[in-house]
N, CA and C of each residue as an Amber inpcrd file, in Angstrom:
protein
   672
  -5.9640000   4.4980000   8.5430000  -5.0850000   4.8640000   7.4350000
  -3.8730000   3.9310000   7.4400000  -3.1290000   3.8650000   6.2390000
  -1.6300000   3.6030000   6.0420000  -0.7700000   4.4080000   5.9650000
   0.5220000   4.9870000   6.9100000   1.2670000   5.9090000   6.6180000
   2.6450000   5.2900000   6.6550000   3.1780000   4.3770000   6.7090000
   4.0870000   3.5330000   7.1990000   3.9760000   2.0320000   6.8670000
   5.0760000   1.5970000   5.8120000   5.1190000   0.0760000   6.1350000
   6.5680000  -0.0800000   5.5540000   6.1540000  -1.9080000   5.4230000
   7.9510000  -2.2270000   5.4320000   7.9880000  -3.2670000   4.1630000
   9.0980000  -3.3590000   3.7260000   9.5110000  -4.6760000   2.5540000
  10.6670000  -4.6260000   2.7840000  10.9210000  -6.1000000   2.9830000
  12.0130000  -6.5050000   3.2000000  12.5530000  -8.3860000   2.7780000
  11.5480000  -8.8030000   2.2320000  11.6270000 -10.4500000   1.3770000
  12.1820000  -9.7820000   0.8270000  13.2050000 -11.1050000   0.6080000
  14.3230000 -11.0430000  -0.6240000  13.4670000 -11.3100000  -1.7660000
  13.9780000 -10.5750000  -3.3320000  13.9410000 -10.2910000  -4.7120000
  13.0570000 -12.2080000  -5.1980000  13.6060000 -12.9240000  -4.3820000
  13.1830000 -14.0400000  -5.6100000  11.8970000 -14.1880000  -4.7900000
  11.8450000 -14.2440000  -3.4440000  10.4030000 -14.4600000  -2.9220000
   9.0120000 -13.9830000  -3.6840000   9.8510000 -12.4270000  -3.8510000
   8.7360000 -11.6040000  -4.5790000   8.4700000 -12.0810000  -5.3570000
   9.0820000 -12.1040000  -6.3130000   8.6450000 -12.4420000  -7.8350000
   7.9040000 -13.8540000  -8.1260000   8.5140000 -14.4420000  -6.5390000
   6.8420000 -15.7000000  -6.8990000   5.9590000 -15.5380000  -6.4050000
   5.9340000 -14.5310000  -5.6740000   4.5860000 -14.2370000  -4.9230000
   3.7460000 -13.1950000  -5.8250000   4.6860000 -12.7330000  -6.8690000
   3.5080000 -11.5090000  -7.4900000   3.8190000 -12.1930000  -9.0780000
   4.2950000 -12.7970000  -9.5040000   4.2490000 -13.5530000 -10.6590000
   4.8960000 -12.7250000 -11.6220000   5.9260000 -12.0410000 -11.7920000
   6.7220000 -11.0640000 -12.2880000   7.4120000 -11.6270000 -12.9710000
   8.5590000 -12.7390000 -12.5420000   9.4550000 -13.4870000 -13.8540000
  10.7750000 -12.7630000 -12.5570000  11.8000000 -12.6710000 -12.7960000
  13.1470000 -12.4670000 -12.4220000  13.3440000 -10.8520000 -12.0570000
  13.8020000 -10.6730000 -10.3960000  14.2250000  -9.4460000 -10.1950000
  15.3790000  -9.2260000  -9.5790000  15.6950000  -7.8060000  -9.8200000
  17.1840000  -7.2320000  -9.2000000  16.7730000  -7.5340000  -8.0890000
  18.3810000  -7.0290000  -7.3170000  17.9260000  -7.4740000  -5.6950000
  17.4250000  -5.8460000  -5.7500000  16.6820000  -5.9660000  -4.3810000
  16.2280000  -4.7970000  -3.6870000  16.8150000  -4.4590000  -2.2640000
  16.8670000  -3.5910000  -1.7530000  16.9530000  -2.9790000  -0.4520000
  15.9530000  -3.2620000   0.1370000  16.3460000  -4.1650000   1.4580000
  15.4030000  -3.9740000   2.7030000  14.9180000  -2.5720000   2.8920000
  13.5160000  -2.4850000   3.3590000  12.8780000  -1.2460000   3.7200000
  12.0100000  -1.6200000   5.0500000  12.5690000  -0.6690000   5.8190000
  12.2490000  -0.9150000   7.3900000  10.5890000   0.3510000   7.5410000
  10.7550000   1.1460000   6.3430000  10.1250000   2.2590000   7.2460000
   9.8150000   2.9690000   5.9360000   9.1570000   2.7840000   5.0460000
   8.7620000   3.5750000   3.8410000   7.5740000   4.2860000   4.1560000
   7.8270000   5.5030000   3.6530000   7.1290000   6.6120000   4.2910000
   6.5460000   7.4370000   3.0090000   5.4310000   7.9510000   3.0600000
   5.1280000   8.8180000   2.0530000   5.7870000   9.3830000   1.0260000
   5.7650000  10.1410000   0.0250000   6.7070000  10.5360000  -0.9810000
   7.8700000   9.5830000  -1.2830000   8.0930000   8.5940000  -0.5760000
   9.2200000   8.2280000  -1.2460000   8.5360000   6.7190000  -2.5970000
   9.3430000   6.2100000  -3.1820000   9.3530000   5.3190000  -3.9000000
   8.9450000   3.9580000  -3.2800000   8.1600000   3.2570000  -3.5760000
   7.3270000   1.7320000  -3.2140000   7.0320000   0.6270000  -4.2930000
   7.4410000  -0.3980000  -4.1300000   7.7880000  -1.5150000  -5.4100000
   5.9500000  -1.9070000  -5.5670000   5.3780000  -1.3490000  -6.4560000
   4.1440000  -1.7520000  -7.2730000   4.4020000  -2.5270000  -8.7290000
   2.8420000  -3.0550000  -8.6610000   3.2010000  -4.5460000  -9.6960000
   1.7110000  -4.1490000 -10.3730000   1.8200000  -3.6630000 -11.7350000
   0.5660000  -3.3220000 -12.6550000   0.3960000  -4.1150000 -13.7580000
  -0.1370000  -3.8800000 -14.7430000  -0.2400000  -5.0090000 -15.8230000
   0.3100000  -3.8250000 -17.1300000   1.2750000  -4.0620000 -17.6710000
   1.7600000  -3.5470000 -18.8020000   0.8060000  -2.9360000 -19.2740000
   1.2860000  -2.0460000 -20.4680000   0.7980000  -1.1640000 -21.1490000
  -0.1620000  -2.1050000 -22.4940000  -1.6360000  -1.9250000 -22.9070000
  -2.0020000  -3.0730000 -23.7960000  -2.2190000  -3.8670000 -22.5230000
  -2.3970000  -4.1060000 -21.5690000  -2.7240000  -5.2960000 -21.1060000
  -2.3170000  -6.7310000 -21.2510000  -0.7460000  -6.2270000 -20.8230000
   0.1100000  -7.0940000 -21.0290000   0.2250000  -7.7560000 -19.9920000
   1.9560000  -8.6370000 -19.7300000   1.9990000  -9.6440000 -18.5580000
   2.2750000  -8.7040000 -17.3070000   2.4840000  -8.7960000 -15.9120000
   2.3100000  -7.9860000 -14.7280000   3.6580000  -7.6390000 -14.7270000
   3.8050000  -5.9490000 -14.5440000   5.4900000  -5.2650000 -14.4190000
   5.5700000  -4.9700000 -13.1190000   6.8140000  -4.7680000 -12.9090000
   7.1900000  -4.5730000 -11.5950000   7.5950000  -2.8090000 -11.8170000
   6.9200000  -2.2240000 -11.0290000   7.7810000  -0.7060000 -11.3170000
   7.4990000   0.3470000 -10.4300000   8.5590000   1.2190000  -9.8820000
   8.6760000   2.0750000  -8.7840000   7.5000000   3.2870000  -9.4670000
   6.8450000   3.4210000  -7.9360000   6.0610000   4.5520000  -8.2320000
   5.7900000   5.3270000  -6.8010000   5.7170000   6.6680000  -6.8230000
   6.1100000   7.8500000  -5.8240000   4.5420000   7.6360000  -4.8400000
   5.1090000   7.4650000  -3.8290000   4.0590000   7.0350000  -2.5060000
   3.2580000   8.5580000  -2.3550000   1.7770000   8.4940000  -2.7760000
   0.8690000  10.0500000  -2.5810000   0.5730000  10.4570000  -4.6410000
  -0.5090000   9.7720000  -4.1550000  -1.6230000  10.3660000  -5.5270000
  -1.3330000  11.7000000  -6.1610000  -0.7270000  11.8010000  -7.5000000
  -0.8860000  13.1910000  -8.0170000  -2.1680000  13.1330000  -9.1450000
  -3.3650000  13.2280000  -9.2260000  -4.2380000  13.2320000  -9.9050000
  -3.9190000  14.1150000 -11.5150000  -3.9070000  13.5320000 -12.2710000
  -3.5190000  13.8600000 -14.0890000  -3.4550000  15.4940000 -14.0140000
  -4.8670000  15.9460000 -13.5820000  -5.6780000  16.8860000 -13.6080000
  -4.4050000  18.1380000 -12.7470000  -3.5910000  17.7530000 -11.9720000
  -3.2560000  18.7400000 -10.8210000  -2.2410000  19.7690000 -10.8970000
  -2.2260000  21.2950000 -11.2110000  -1.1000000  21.8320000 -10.9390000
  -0.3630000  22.0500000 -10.4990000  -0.2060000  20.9790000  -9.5170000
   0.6130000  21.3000000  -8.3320000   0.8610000  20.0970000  -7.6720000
   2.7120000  19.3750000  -7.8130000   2.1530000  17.9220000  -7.5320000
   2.3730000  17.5940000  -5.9090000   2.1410000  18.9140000  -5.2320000
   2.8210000  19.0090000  -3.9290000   1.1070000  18.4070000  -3.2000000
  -0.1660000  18.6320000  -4.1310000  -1.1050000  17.9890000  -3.5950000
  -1.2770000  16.4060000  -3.4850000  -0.2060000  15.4710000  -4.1330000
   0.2750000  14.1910000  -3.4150000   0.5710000  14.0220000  -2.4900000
   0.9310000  14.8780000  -1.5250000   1.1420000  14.8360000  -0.1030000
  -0.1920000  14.7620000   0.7630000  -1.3870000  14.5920000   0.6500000
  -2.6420000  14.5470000   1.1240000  -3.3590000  13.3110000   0.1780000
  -2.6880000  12.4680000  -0.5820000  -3.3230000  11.5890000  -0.9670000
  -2.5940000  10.0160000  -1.3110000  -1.7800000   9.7960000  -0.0330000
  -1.5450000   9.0930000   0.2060000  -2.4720000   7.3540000   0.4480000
  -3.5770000   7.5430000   0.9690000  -4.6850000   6.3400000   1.2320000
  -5.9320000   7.3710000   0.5080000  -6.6260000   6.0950000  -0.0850000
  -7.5440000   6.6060000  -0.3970000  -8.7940000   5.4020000   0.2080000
 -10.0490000   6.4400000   0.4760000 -11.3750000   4.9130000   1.4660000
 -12.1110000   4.5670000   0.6220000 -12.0340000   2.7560000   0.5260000
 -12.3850000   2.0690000  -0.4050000 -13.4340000   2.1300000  -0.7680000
 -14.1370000   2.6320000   0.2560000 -16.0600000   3.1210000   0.0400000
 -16.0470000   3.7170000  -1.0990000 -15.1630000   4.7060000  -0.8040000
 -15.6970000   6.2710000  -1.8210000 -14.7560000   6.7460000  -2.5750000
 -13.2730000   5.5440000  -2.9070000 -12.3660000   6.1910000  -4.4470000
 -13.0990000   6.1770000  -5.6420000 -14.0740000   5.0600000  -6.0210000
 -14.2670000   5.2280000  -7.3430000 -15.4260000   6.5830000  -7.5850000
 -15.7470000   6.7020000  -6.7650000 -16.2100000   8.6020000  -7.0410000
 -15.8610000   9.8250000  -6.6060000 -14.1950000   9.6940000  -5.6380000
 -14.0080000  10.7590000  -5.7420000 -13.1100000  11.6320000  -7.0990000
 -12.8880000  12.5620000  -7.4620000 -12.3240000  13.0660000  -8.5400000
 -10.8460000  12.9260000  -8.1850000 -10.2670000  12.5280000  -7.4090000
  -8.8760000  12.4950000  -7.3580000  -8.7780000  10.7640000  -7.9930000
  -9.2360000  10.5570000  -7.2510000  -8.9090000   8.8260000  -7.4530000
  -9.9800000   7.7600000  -8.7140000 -11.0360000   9.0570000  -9.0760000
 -12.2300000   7.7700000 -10.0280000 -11.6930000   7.5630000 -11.3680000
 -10.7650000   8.3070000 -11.7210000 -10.5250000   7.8670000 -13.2010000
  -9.2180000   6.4800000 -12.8250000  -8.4660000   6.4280000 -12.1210000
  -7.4420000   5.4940000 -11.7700000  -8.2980000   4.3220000 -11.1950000
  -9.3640000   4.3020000 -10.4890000 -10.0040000   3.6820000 -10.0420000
 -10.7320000   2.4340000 -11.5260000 -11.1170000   3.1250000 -12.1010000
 -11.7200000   2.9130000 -13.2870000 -10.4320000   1.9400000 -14.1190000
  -9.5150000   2.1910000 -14.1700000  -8.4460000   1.5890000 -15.6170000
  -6.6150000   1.7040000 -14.5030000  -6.8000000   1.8870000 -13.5670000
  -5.3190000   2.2380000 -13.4340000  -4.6500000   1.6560000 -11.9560000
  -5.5960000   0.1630000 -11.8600000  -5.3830000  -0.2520000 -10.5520000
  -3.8970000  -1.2070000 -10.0820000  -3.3830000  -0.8660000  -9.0440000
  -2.3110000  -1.9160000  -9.1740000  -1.9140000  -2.6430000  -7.7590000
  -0.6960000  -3.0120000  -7.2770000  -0.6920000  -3.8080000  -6.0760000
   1.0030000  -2.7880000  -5.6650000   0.6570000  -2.8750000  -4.1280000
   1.7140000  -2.6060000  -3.5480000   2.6140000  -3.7160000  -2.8620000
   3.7440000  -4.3030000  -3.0080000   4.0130000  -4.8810000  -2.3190000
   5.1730000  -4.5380000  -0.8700000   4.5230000  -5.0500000  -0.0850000
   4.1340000  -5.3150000   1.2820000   4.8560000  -6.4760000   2.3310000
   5.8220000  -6.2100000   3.3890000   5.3550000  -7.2440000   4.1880000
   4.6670000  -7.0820000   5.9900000   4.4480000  -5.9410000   6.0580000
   4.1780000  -5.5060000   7.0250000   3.4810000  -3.8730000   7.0020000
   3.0300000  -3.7670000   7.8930000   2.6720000  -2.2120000   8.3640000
   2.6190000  -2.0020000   9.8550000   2.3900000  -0.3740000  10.0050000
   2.6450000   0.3200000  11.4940000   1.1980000   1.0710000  11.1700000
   0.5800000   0.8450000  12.6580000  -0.3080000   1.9790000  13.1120000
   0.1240000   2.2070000  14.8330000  -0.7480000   3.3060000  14.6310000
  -0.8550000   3.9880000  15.9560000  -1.8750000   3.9650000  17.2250000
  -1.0910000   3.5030000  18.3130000  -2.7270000   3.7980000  18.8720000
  -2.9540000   4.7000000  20.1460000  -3.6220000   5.2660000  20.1890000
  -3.9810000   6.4810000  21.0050000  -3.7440000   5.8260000  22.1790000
  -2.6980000   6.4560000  23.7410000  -2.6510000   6.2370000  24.8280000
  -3.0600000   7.3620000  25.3480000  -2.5210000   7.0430000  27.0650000
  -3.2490000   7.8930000  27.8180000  -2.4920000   9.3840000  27.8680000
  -2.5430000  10.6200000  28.1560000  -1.6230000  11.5300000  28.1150000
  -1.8690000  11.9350000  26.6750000  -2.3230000  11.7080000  25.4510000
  -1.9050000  11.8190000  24.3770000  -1.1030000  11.2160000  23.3650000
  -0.0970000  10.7680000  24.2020000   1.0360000   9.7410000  23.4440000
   0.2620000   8.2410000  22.7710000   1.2820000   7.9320000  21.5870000
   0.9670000   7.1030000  20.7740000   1.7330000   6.1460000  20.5460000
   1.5640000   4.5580000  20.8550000   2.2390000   3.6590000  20.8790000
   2.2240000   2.6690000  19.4760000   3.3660000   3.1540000  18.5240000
   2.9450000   2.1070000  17.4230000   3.1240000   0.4940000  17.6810000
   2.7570000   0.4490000  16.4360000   2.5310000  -1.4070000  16.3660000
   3.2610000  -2.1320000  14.8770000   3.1660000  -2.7660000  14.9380000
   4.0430000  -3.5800000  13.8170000   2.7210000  -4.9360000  13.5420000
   2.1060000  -5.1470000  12.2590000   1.1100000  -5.7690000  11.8120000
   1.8990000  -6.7210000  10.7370000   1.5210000  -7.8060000  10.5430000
   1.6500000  -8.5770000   9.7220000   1.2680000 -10.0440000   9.1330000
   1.5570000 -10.6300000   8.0330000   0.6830000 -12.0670000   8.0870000
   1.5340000 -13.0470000   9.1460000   0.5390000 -14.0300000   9.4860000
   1.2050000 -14.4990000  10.6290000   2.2280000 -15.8550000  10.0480000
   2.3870000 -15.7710000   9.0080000   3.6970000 -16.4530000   8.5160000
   4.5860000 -15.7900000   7.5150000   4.4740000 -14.1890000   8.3010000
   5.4610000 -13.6610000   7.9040000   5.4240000 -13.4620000   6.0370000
   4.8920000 -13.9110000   5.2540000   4.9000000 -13.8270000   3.9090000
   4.3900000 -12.0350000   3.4730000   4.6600000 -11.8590000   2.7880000
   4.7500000 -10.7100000   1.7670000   3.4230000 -10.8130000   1.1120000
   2.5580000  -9.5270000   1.1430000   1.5680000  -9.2600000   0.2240000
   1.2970000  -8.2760000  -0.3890000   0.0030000  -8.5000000  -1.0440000
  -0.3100000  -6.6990000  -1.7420000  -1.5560000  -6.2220000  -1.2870000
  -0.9490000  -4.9790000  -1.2750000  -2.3180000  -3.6250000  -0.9690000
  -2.4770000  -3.1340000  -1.9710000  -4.2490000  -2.9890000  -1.9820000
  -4.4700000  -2.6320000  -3.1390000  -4.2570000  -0.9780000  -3.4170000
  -3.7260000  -1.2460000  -4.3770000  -3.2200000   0.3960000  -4.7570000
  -3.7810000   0.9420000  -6.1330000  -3.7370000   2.0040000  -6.3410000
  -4.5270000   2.8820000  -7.5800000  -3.1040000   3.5820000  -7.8350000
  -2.9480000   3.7260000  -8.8120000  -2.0000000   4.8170000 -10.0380000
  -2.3010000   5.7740000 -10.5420000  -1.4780000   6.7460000 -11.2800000
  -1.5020000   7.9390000 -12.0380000   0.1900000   8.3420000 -12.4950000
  -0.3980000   8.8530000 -13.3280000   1.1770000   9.4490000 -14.5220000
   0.5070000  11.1450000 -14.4150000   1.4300000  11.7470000 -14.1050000
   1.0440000  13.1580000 -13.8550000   2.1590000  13.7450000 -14.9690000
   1.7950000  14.7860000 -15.6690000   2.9060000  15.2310000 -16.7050000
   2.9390000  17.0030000 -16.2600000   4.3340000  17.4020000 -15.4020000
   4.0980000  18.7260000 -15.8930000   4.3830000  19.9030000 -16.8750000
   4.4760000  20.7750000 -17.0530000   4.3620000  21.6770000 -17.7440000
   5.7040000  21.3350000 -18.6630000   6.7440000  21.0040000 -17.6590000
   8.4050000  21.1190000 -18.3140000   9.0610000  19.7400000 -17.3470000
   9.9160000  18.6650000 -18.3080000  10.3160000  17.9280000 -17.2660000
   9.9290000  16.6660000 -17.3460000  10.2320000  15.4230000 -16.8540000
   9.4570000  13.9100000 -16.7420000   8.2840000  13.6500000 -16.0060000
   7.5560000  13.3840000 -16.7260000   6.1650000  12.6890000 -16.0290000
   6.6940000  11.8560000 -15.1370000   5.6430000  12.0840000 -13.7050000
   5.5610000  11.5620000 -12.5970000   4.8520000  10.0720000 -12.3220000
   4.6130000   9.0070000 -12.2230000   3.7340000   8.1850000 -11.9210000
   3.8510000   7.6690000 -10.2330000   2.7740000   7.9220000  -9.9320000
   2.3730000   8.2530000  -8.6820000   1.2970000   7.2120000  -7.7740000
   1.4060000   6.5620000  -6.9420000   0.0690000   5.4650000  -6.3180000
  -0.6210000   5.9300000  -5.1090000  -1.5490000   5.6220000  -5.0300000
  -2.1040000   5.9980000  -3.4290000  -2.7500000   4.3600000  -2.4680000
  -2.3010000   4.6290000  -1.6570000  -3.2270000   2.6400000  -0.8010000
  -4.9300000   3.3560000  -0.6230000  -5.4900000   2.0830000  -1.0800000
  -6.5360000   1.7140000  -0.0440000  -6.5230000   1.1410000   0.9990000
  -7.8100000   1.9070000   2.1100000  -7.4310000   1.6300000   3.2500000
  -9.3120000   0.8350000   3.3680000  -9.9410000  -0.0680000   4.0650000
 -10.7470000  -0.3450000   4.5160000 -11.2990000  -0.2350000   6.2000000
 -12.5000000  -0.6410000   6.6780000 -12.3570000  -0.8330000   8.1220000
 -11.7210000  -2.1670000   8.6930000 -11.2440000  -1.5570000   9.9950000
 -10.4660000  -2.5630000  10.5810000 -11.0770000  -3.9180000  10.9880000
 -10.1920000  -4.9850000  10.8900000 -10.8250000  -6.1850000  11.4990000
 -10.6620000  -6.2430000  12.7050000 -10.9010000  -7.4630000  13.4430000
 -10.9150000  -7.4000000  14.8890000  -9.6630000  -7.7000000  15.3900000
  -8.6490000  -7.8640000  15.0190000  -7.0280000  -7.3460000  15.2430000
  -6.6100000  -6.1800000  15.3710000  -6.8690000  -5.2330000  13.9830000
  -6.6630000  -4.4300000  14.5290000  -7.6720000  -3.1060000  15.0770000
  -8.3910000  -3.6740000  15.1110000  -9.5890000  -2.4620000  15.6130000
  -9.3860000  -1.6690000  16.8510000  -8.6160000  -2.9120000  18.2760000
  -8.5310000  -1.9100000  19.6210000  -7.6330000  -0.6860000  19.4560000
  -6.6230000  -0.7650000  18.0800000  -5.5710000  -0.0210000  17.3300000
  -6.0110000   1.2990000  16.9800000  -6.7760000   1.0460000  15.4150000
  -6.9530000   1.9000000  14.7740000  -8.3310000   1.7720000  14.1580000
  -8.6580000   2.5860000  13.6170000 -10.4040000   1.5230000  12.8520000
  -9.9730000   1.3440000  11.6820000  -9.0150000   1.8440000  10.9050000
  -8.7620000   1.4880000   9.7590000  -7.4830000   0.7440000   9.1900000
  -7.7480000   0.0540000   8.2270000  -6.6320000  -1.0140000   7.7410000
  -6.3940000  -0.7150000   6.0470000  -4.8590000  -1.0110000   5.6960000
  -5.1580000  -1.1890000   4.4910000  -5.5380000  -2.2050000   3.4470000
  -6.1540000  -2.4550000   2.3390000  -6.9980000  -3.2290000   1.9060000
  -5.3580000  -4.2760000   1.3430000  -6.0910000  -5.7740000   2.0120000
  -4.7280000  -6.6460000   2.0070000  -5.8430000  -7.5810000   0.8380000
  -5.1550000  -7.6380000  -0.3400000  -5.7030000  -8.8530000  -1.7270000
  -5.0470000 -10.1300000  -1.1230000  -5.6350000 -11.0890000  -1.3000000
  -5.5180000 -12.3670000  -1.3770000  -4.5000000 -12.7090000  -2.6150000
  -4.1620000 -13.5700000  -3.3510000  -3.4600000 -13.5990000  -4.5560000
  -4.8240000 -14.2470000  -5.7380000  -5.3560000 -15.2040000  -5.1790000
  -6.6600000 -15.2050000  -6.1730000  -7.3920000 -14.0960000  -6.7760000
  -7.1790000 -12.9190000  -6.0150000  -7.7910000 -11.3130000  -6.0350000
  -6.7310000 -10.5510000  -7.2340000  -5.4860000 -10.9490000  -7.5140000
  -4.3490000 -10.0460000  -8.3670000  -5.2430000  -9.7300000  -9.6530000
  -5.4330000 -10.9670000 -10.4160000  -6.0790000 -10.6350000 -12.1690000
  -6.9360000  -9.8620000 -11.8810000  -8.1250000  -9.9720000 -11.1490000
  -9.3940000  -9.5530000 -11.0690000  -8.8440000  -7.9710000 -10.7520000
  -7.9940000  -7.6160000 -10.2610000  -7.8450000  -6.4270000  -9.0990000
  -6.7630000  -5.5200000 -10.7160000  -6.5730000  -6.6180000 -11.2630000
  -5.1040000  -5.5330000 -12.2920000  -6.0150000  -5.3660000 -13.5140000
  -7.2380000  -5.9160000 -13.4880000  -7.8420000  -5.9960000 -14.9920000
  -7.3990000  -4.3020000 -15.6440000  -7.3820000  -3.4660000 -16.2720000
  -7.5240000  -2.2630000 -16.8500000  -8.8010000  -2.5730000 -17.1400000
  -9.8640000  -2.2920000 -16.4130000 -11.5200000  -2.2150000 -16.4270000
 -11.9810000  -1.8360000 -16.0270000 -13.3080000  -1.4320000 -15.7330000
 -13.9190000  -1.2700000 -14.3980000 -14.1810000  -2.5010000 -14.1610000
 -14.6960000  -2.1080000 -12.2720000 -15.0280000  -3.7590000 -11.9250000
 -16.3500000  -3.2130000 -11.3780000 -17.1890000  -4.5290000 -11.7410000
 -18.6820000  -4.4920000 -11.3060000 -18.6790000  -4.1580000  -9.4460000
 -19.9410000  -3.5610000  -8.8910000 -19.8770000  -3.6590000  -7.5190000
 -20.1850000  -4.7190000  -6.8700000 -20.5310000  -5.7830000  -7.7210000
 -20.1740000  -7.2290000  -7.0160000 -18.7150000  -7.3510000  -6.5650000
 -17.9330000  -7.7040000  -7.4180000 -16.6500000  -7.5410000  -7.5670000
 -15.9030000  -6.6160000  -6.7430000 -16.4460000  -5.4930000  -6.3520000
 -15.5560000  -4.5120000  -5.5880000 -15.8650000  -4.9670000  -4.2810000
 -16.9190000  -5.6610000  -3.8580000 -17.4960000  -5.4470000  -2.5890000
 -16.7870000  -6.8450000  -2.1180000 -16.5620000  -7.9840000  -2.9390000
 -16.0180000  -8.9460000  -2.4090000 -14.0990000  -8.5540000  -2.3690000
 -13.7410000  -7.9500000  -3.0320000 -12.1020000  -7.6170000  -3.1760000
 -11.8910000  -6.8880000  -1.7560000 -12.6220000  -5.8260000  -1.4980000
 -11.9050000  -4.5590000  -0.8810000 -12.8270000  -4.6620000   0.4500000
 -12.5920000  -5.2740000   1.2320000 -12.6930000  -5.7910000   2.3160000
 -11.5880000  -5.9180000   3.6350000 -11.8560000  -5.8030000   4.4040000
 -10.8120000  -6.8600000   5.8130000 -10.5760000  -7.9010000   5.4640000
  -8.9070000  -7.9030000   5.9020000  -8.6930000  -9.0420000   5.6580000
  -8.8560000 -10.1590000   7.0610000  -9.0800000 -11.1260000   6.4370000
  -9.0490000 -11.9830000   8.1420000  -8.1220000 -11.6310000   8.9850000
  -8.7060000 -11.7550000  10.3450000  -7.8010000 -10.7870000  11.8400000
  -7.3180000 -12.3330000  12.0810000  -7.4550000 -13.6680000  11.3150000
  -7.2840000 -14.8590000  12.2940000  -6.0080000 -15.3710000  11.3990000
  -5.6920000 -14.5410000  10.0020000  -4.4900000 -14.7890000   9.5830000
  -3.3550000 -13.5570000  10.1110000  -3.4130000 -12.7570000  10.7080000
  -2.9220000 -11.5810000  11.0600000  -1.6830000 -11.5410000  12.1910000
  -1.0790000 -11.0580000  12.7870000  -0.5660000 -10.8460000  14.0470000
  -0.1190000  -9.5180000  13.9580000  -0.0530000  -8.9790000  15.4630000
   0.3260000  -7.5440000  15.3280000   1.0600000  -7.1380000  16.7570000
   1.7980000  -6.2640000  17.2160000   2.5850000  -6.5730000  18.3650000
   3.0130000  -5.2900000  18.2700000   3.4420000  -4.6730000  19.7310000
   3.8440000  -3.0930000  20.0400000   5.3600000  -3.1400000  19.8780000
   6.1460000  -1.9480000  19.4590000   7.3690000  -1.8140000  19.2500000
   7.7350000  -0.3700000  19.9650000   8.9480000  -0.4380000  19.7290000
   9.6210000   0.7700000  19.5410000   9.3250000   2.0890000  19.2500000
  10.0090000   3.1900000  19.3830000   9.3780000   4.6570000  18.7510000
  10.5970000   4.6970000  17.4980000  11.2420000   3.7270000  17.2390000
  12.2250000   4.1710000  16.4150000  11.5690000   4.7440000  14.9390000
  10.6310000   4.1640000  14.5940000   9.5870000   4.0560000  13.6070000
   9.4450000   5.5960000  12.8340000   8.5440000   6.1330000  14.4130000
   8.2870000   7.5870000  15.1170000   9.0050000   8.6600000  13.3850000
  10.4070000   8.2850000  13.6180000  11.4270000   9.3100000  12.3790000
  11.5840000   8.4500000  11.1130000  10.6790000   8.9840000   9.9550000
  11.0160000   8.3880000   8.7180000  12.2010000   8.9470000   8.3740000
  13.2290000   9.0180000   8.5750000  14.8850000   9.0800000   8.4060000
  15.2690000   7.4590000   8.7590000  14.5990000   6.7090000   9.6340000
  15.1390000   5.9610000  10.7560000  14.6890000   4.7580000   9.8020000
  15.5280000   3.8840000   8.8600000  14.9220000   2.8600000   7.9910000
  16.0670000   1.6910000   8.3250000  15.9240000   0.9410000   9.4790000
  16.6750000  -0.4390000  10.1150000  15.9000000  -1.3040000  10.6490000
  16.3120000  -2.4980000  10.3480000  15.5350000  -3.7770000  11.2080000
  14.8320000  -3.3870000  12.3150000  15.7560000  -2.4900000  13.8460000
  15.5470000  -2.7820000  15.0080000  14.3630000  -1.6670000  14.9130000
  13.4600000  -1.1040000  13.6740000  12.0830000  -0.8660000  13.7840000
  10.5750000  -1.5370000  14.3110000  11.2150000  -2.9460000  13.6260000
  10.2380000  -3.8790000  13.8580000  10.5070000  -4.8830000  15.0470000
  11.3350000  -4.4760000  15.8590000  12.1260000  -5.0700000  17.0130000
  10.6690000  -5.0170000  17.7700000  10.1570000  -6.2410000  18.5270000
   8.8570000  -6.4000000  19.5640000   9.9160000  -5.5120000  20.7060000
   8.8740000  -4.6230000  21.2710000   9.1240000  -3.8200000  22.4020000
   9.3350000  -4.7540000  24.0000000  10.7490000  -4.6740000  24.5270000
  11.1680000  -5.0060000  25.5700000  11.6960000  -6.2910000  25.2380000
């Protein structure tokens, strides 16, 4: 799974890396955690040029009375979103990118205890996970728009970790991945994959992580 990651490239990096045109600055984010807000990049409304726009971390499916069931649909497995009912209609027309420069997993020690890790490209650059959308409207009040990550199996980086990773796009992968379409299962099977473990690096840290309250550099501080 993905429960934890970080952004922290400065505003102009982004915007050449996701092809956006000019952005505000942003806040470093050491430690973005579920429910909160995550900078996604979709293709306008009409199938227009690619927007940049905050959307609430945990899937609220159109369908849901209750948007407290975003809290359980945070990652969704790339095998099996486009048929499950939470995620197949977004899957279908409502795909977008998270941007990214890092993530945390966990990995099972001895005793029980869990030693996270800090993952990233190994030149440090900023990417996207592929992410799925939804606009949830309730009864009374502003519609919600809401994303969930895909997660794939792990590569051989991080596998002694965790078995699962989230699905990291290439940038040749953005059009193909933002179309408002479906995509053939040719197409899905080459996108939503591992990403190479030989562009990767990943390294043990801190427990500061541990408390999503806790959003500072010395998260991603290499341990000792």
């Amino acid at each position: 799974m993905c429960g934890r990651f970080t952004l922290h490239t400065p505003a102009h990096r982004l915007a050449e890396a996701f092809g956006v045109g000019e952005l505000p600055n942003l806040p470093p984010r050491y430690n973005i955690a579920p429910s909160q807000d995550v900078v996604a990049i979709r293709r306008a409304a009409g199938g227009g040029p690619r927007e940049l726009v905050p959307l609430r971390w945990g899937l609220i499916p159109f369908w849901a009375k209750d948007p407290a069931i975003g809290n359980r649909m945070i990652n969704a497995r790339a095998e099996t979103a486009a048929e499950k009912p939470a995620f197949r209609a977004a899957f279908r027309a409502r795909r977008c990118l998270v941007a990214a420069d890092g993530f945390y997993e966990w990995q099972k020690a001895a005793g029980g205890a869990k030693q996270p890790y800090y993952i990233r490209l190994k030149d440090d650059a900023p990417f996207a996970i592929a992410g799925l959308w939804e606009r949830w409207s309730p009864p009374e009040g502003e519609a919600v728009e809401s994303c969930t990550l895909l997660t794939t199996a792990a590569n051989d980086l991080l596998r002694p970790i965790h078995d699962r990773m989230p699905v990291i796009l290439a940038p040749a992968a953005y059009d193909a991945w933002l179309e408002p379409a479906p995509l053939s299962t040719a197409v899905r099977e080459a996108l939503l994959r591992p990403y190479p473990a030989d562009e990767m690096t990943a390294y043990a840290i801190g427990r500061l992580v541990n408390d999503p309250r806790t959003d500072e550099a010395a998260c991603i501080a290499p341990l000792g």
